[in-house]
C-alpha positions as CSV (number, residue, x, y, z in Angstrom):
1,X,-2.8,41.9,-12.2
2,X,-2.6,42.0,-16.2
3,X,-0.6,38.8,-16.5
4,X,-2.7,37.2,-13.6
5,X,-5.9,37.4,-15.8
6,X,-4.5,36.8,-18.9
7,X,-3.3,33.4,-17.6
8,X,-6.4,32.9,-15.6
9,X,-8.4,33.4,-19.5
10,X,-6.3,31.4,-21.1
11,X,-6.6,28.3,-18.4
12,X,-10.7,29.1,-18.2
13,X,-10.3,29.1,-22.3
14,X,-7.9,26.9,-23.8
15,X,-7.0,23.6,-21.0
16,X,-7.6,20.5,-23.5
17,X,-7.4,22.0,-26.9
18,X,-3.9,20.3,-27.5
19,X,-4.0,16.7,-27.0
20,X,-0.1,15.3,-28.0
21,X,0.5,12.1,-29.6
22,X,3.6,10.7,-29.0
23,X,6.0,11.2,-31.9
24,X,6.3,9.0,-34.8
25,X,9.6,6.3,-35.0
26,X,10.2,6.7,-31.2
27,X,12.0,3.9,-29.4
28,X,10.0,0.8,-27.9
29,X,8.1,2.0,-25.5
30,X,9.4,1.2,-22.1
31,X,7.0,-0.9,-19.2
32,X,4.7,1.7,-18.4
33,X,4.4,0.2,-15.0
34,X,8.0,-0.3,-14.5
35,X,8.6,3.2,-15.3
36,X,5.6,4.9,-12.7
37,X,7.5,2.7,-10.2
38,X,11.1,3.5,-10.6
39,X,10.0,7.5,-10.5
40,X,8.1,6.5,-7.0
41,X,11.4,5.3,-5.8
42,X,13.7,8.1,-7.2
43,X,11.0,10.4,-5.2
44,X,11.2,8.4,-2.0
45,X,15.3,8.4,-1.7
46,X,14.8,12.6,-3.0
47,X,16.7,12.1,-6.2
48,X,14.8,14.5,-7.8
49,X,17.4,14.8,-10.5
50,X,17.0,10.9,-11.7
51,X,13.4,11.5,-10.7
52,X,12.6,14.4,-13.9
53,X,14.8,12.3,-15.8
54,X,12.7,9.5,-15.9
55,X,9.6,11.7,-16.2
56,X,10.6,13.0,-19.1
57,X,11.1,9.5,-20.7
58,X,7.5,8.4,-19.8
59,X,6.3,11.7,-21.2
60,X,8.1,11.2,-24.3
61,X,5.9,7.8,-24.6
62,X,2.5,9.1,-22.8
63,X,2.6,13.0,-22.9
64,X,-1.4,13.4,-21.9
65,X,-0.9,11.8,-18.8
66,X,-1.8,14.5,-16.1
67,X,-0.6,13.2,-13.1
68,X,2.8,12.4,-14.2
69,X,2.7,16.4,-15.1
70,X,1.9,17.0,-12.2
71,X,4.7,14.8,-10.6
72,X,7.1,17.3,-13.0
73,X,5.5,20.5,-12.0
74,X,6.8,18.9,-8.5
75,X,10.0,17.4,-9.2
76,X,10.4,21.1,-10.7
77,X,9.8,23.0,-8.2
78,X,12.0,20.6,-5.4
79,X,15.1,21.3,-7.7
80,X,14.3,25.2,-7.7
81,X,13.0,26.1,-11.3
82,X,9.5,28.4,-10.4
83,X,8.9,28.8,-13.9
84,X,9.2,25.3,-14.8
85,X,7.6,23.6,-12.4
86,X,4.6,26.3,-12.6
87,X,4.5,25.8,-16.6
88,X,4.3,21.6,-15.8
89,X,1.0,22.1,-13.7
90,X,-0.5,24.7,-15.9
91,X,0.1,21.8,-18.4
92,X,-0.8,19.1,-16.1
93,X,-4.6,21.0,-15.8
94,X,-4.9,21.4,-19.5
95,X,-4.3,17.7,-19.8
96,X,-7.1,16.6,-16.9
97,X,-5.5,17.4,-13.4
98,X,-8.4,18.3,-10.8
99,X,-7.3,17.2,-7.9
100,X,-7.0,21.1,-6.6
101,X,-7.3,20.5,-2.7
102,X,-4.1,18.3,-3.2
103,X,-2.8,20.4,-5.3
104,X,-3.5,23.5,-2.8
105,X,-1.6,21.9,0.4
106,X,0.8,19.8,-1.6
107,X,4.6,20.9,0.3
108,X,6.3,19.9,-2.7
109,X,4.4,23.2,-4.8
110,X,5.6,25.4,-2.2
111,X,8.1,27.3,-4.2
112,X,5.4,28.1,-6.4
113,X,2.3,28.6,-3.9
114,X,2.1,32.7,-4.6
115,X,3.0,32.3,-8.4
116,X,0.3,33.2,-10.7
117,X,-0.1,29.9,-12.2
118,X,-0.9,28.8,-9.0
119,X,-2.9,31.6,-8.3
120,X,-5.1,31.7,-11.1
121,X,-5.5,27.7,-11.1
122,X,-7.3,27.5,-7.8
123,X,-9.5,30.9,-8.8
124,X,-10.6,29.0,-11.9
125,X,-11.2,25.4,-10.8
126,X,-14.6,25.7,-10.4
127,X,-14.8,26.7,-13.9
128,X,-12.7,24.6,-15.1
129,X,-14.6,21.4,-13.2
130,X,-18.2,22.9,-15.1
131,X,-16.2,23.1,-18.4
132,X,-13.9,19.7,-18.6
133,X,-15.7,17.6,-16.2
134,X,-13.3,14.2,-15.4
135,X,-14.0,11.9,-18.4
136,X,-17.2,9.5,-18.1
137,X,-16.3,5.9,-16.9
138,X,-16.1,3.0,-20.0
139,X,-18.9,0.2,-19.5
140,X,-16.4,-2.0,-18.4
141,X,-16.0,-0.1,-15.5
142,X,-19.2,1.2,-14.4
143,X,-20.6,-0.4,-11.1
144,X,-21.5,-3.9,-11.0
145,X,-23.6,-4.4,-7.8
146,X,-24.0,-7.4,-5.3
147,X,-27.4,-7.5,-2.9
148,X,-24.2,-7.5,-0.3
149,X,-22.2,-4.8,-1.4
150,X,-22.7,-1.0,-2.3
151,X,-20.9,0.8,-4.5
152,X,-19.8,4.0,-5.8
153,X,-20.0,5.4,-8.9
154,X,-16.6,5.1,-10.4
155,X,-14.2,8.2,-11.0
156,X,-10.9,6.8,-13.1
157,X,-11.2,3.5,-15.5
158,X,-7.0,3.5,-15.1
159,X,-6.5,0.1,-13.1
160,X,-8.8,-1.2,-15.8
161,X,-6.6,0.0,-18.2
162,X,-3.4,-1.0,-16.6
163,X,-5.0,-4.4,-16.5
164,X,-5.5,-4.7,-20.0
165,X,-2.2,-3.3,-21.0
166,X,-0.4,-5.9,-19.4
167,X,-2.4,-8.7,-20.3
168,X,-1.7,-7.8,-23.6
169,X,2.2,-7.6,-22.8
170,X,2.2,-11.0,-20.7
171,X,-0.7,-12.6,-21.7
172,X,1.2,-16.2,-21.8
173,X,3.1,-15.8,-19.1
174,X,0.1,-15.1,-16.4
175,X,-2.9,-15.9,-14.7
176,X,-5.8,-13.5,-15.5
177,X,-8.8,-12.9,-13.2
178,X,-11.2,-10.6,-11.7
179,X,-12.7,-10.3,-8.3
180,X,-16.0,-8.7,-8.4
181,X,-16.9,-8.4,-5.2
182,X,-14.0,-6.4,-4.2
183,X,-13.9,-4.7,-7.3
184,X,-10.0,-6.0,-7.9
185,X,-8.4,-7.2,-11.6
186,X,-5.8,-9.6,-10.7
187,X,-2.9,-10.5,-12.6
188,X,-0.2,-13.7,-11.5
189,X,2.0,-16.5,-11.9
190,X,0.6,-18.2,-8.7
191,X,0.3,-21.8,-8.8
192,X,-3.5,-22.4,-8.4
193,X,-3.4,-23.5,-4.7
194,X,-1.7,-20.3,-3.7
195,X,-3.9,-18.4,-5.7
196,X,-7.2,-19.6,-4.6
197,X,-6.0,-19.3,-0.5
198,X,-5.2,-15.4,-1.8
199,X,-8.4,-14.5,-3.5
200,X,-9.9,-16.1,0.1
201,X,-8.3,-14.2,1.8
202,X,-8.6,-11.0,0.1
203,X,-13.0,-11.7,0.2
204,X,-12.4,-12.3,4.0
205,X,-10.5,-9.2,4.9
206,X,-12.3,-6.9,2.2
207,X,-16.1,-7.6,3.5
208,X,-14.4,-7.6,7.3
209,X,-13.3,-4.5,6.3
210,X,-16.4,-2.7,4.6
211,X,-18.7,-3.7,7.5
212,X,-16.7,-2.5,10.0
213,X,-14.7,0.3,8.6
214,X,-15.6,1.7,5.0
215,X,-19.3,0.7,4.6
216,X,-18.0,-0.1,0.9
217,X,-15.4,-1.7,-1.5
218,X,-14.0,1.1,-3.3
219,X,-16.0,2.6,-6.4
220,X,-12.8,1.9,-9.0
221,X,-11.8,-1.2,-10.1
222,X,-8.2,-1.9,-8.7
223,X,-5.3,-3.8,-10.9
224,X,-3.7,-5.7,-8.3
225,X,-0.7,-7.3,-10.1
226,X,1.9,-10.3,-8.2
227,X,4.8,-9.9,-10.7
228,X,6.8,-12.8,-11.2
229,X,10.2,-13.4,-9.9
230,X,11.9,-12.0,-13.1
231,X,9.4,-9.1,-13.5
232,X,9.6,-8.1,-9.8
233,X,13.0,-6.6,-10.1
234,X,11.7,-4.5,-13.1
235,X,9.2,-2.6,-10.0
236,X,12.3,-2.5,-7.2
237,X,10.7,-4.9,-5.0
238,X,12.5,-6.5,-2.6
239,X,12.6,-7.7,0.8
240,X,12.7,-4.4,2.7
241,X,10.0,-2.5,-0.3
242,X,7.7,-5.9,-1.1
243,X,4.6,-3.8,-2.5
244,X,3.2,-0.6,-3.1
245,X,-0.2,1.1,-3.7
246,X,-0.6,3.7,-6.0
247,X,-4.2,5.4,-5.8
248,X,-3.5,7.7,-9.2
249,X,-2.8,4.1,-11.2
250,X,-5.4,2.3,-9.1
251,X,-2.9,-0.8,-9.4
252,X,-1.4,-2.7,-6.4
253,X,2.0,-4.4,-7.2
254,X,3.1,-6.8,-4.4
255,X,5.8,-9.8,-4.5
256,X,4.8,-11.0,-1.2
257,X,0.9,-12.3,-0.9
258,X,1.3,-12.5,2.6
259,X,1.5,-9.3,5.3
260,X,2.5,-7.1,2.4
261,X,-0.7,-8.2,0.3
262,X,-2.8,-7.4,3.5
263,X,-1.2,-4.0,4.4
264,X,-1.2,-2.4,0.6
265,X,-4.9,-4.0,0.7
266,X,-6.5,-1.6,3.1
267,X,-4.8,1.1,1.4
268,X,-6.8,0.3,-2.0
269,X,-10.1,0.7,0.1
270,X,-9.3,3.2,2.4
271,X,-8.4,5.5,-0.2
272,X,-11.4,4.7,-2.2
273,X,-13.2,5.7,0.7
274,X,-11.4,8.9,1.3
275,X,-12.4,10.0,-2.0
276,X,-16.0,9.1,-1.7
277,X,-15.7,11.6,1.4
278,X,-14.1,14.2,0.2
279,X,-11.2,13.5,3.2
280,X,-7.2,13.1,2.9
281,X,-6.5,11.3,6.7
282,X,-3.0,12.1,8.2
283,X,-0.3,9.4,7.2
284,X,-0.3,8.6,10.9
285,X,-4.0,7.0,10.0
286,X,-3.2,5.6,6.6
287,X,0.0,3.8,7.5
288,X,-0.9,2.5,11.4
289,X,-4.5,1.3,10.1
290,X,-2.8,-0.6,7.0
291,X,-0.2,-1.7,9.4
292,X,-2.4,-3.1,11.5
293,X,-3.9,-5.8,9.1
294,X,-0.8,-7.0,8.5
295,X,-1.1,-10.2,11.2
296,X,-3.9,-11.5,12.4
297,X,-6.2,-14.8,12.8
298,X,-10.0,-15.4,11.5
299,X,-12.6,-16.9,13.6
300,X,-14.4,-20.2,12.8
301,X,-17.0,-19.2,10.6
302,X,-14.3,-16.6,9.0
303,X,-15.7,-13.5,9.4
304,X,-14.3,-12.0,12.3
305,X,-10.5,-10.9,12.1
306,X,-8.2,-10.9,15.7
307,X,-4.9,-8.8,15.4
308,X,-2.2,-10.3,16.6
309,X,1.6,-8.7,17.5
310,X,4.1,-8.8,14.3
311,X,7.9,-7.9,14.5
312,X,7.0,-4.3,15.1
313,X,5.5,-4.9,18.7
314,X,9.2,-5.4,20.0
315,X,10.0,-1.8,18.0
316,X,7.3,-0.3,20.4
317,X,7.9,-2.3,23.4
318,X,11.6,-0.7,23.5
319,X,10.5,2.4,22.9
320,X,7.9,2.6,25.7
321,X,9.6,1.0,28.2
322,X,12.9,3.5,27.9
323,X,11.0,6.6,27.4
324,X,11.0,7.2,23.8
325,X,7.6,6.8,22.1
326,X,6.9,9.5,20.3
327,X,4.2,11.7,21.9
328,X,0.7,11.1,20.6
329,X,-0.2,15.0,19.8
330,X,3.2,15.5,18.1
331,X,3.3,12.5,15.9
332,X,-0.5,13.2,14.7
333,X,0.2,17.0,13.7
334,X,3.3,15.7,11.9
335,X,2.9,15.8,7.6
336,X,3.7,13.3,5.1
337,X,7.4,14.3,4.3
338,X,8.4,14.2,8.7
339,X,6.1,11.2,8.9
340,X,8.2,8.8,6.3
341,X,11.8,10.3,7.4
342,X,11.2,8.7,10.7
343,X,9.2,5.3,9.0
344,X,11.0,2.9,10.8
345,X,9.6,4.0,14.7
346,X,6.1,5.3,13.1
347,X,4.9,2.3,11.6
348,X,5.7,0.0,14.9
349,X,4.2,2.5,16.8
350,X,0.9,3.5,14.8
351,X,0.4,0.1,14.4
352,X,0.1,-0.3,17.5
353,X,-2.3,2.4,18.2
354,X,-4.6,0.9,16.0
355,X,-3.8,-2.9,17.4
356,X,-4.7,-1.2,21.3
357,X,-8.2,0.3,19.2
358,X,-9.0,-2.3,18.1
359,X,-8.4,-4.5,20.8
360,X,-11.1,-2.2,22.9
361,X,-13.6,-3.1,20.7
362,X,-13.6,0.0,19.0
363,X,-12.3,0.3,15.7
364,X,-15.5,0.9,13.7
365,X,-16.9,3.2,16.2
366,X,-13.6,5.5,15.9
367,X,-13.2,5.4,12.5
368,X,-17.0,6.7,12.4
369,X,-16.2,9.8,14.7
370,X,-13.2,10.4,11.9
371,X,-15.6,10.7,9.1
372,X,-18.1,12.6,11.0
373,X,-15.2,15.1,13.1
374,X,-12.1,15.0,10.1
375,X,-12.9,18.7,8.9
376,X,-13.0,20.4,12.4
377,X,-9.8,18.5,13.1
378,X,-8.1,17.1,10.2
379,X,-5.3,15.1,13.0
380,X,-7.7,12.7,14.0
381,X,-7.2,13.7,17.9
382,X,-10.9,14.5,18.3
383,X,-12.1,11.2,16.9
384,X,-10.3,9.7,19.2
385,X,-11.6,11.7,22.1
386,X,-15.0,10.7,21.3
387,X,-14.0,7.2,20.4
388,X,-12.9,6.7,23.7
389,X,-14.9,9.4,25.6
390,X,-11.8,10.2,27.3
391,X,-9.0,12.9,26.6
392,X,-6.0,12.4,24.3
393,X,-3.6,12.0,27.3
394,X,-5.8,9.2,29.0
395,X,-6.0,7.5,26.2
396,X,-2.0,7.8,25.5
397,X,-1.1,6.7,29.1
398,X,-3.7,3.7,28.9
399,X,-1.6,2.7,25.5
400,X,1.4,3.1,27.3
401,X,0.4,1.0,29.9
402,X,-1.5,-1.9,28.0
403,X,2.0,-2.2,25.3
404,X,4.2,-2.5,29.1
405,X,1.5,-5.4,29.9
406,X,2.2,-7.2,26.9
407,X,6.3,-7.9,27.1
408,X,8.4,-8.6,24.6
409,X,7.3,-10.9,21.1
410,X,10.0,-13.9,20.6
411,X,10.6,-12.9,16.8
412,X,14.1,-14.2,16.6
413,X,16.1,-17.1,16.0
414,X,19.3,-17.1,18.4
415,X,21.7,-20.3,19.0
416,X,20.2,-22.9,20.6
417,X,16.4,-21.8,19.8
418,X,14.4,-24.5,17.9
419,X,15.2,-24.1,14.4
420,X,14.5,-26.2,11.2
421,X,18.1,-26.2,9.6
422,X,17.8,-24.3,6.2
423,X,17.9,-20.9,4.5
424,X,15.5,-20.0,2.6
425,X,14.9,-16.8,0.4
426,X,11.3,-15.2,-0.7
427,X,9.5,-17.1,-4.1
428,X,6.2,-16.0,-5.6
429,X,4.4,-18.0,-3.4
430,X,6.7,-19.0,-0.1
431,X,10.2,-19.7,0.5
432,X,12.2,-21.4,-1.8
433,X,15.0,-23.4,0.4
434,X,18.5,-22.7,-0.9
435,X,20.2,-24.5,1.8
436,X,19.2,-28.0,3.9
437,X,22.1,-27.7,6.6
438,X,23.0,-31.7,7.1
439,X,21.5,-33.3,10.3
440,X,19.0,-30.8,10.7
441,X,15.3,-31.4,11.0
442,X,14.6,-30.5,7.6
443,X,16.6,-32.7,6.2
444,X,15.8,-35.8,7.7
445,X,12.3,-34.9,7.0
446,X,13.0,-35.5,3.2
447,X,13.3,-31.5,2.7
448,X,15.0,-30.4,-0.5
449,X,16.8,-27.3,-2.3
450,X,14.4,-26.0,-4.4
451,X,11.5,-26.5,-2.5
452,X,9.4,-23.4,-1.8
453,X,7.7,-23.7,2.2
454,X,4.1,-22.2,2.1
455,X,2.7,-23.4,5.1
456,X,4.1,-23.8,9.0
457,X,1.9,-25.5,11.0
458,X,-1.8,-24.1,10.8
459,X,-0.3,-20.7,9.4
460,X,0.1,-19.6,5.7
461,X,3.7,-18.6,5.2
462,X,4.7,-16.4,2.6
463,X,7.9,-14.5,3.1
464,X,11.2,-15.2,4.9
465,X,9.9,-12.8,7.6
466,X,6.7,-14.8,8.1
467,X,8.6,-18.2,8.0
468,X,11.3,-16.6,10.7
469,X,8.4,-15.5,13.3
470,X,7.0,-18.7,13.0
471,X,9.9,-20.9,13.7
472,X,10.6,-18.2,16.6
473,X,7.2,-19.3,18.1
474,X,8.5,-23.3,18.7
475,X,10.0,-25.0,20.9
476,X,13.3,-27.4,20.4
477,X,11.8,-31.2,20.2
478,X,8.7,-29.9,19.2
479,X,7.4,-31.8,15.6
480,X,5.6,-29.5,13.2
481,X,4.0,-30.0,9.5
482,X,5.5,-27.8,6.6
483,X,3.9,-27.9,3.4
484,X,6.2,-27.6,0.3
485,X,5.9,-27.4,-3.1
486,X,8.1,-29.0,-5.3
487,X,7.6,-28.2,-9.1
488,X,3.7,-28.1,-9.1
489,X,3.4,-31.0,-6.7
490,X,2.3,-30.4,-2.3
491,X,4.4,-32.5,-0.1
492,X,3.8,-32.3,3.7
493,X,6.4,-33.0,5.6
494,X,7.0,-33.7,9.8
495,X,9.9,-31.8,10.8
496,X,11.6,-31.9,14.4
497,X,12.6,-28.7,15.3
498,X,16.2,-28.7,16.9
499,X,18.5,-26.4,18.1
500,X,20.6,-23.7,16.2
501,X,23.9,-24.7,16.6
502,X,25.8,-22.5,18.8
């Protein structure tokens, strides 16, 4: 009991009092951003090992930096050291950490849940709140309202910052803007056509989504950066990983302004939101609802969004149809850690979920019973109850049946299927074509190496995956338009779609 109130004292008493610059005559500092997103990934494949190591680089460069203490005091106490890992969030709270709830339910602290540190943490943060209240928000960053928007006040100036770090690093080399209305920095080497089409989309899709889900942008500003193709590598984006939001950073990095852009999107406001409530929804929520914004088409007057099957239909079709979906009550109970180990079936199917939502005509209604029911039942089962105004297993067997209704999504390209005649891997802004395969469609259209494909049709195409599903979609003899850019110039050009040779 002695050492738990000395400790308790000394965090009531002394958190802040030893601010650390870094030391003089260090080494260049490494990409700040680069760094955060190479610990992510060490996390994600449970290299803990590489994961502290890289830590304790950026620590070396920014040691005041409380939630990359806090990511210590957990890689800590994954690899079995108590005393370490309880010394790192002891630290981590000194330096600014006050995300307690988190803290409190966080699996990766389990090895340290009944350790005084702990202990005395959680009896002292209301104390600790009243005596080191989160830092007031810059001018830059306080909230600029629109007659059509309200906002938050702001709690972290960090995407800010992150936005004006690398503007100072790259400031040659890349486009700077803001979006005000969606409260987003943005930072890329788009050509201007591709750009404006983004920041379009991104207005459409963020007001869609505050009037019918969040009631609001989120309070923060966001830094949502499109890394070039030589700076992408530097964030381990590739074709499988294309972007990634991190709420602690407030920045979005994405390579792909297409389905990737639109998914890592609704995670910027939903976790806005969720901290304007006070709520952390399952991963079930967060990853089917971002999921599900991933394809879809806008009405006329471009204000209504309709969600349309992706790849991942086919993922759920196979699984309903042999007797494998995971059951609803199971997969909703499951946490973070069991959610991600089984990614590959939970995204199809959450996605889903939210696509069979939303095509009821319900998606704002539910997510308003998850606001108003998330503390009695933090699984999100009772929302959906009253969403529907039926129970869990109606609802499940009615999903079951409408995904049987809808068959299976052509989202291949198989011999003899109309096909173009190239390959083609993922550029900033499209696909740049590496191969025109001779007597093929794209090459009597005038189609050349190097040029990057942005548009199919009536449909904005921005990754490999995107251009694949919408080749899958025609037929052999059909014509269709593809846009190219060639150097900074637009060519469109009429391709006859033939078939892959067998």
């Amino acid at each position: 009991m002695r050492r738990f109130l000395e400790i308790l004292i000394a965090i009531v008493l002394l958190f802040g009092s030893n601010t650390v610059q870094p030391a003089a005559g260090q080494a260049t500092k490494p990409s700040r951003i680069a760094l955060e997103r190479q610990i992510i990934t060490a996390f994600g494949r449970d290299d803990v090992g590489r994961a502290l190591m890289l830590i304790d680089r950026y620590l070396l460069h920014w040691p005041n930096d409380s939630n990359m203490l806090y990511n210590s005091a957990c890689g800590h106490a994954l690899s079995g050291d108590r005393e370490r890992a309880a010394a790192q969030l002891l630290e981590a709270v000194r330096k600014g950490f006050r995300d307690f709830d988190y803290m409190q339910t966080d699996e990766d602290l389990t090895l340290i849940r009944d350790h005084d540190v702990f202990l005395a943490i959680l009896e002292a943060r209301e104390r600790i709140r009243k005596a080191a209240p989160d830092p007031a928000p810059s001018k830059e960053s306080s909230p600029r309202r629109d007659s059509d928007t309200a906002f938050s006040s702001p709690r972290s100036t960090r995407g800010s910052e992150e936005f004006a770090e690398w503007r100072e690093q790259h400031g040659d080399e890349y486009t700077f803007e803001s979006l005000p209305e969606q409260r987003l920095h943005v930072a890329s080497t788009l050509p201007k056509e591709a750009r404006e089409e983004m920041m379009t989309m991104l207005q459409r899709q963020g007001r869609f989504m505050s009037e019918q889900l969040f009631g609001e942008v989120q309070p923060d500003w966001v830094f949502l950066l499109i890394p070039s193709r030589r700076d992408a590598s530097r964030f381990e984006l590739d074709d499988r990983t294309a972007g990634w939001y991190e709420h602690s950073r407030r920045m979005l990095t994405t390579a792909d302004i297409g389905a990737s852009l639109r998914h890592e999107f609704v995670h910027v406001l939903h976790w806005g939101h969720m901290d304007s409530v006070g709520q952390r929804h399952p991963m079930w929520i967060q990853e089917g609802l971002a999921s599900l914004f991933e394809e879809y088409t806008i009405s006329a007057d471009g204000e209504q969004l309709r969600f349309k099957p992706n790849e991942r239909h086919n993922v759920v079709y196979d699984l309903v149809t042999k007797g494998q979906a995971p059951p609803w009550r199971q997969m909703f109970a499951m946490n973070t850690t069991r959610f991600m180990r089984a990614a590959n079936r939970l995204y199809p199917v959450t996605r889903s979920i939210f696509e069979f939502i939303a095509d009821r005509k319900l998606l704002n209604r539910w997510y308003a019973s998850l606001i108003r029911t998330s503390d009695r039942d933090p699984s999100g089962i009772l929302a959906m109850e009253e969403a529907f105004e039926k129970s869990i297993e109606e609802i499940e067997r009615s999903w079951i049946l409408w995904v049987k209704s809808r068959g299976r999504y052509d989202d291949s390209i198989g011999r003899g299927d109309a096909s173009i005649g190239i390959k083609a891997e993922n550029d900033v802004d499209g696909c740049r074509v590496t191969v025109v395969h001779e007597g093929s469609g794209a090459s009597e259209s005038g189609m050349l190496v190097g040029d990057v494909i942005v548009r199919l049709g009536s449909r904005s195409v921005r990754s490999t995956r995107e251009l694949m599903l919408e080749v899958a979609r025609r037929q052999v003899g059909e014509v269709v338009v593809i846009r190219v850019r060639r150097g900074n110039a637009y060519r469109d050009l009429s391709v006859s779609m033939k078939p892959l040779p067998r």
